[in-house]
N, C-alpha and C positions, 0 to 999 in steps of 0.2 A: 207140335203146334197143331192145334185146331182149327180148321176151318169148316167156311158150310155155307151153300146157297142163299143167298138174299134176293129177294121178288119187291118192286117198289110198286106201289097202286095209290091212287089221288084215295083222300080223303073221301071224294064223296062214293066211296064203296061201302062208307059206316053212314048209321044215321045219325044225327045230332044227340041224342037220347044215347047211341052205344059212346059215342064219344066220353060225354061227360060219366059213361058207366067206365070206359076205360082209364079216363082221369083216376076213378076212386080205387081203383086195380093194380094202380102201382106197384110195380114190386119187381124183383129180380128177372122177370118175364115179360115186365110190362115198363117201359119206360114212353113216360111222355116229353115232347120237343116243342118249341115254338108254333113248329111250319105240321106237328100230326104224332105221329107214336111209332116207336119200335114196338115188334115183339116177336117173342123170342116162342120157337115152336119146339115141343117135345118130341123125341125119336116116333111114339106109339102115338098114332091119330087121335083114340078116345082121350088124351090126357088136352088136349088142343080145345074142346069143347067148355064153353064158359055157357053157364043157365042162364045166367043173367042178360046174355048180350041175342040179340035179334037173330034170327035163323037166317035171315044174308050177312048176315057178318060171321058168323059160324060158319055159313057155305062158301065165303070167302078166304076165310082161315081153313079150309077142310082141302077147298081148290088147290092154295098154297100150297099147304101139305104136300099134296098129291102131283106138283110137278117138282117136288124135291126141294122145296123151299125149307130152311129152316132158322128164317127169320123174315118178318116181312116190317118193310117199312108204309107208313102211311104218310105221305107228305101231302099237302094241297097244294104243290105245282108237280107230281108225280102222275103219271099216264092213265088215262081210263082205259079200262079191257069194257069191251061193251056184250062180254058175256060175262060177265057179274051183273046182279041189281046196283046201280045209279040210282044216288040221294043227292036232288038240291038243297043245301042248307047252307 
């Protein structure tokens, strides 16, 4: 059986721009919800880096990473850490 840490953080730790970039990322890594998005993090840090998506949402996915997380949910009734960048949208 596998298991693995999960980290939850509000929504507004993406921007509205990486949002609709994570909509179009769909895929076995990247699932979207009603309420925000799973995703699903790789063993090796560099593979966790998406081009496309805003360098605080990559420092947010890298944070993750780096407290052992290997999955992070995004919900918009889930917690702010007020050491990430905070997006009103």
């Amino acid at each position: 059986m596998e298991s693995y840490k999960c980290i939850a953080l509000s929504t507004a730790h993406i921007t509205e721009r990486d949002a609709g970039i994570l909509s179009s990322l769909s895929s076995e890594m990247i699932m979207i919800r009603k309420t925000g998005f799973f995703i699903k993090l790789y063993e090796e840090l560099e593979h966790n880096h998406f081009s496309s998506l805003s360098i605080a949402t990559n420092k947010m996915i890298e944070h993750c990473h780096q407290n052992g997380a290997r999955l992070i949910e995004l919900d918009r009734d889930a917690q702010i850490n007020y050491d990430l960048a905070i997006f009103d949208w």
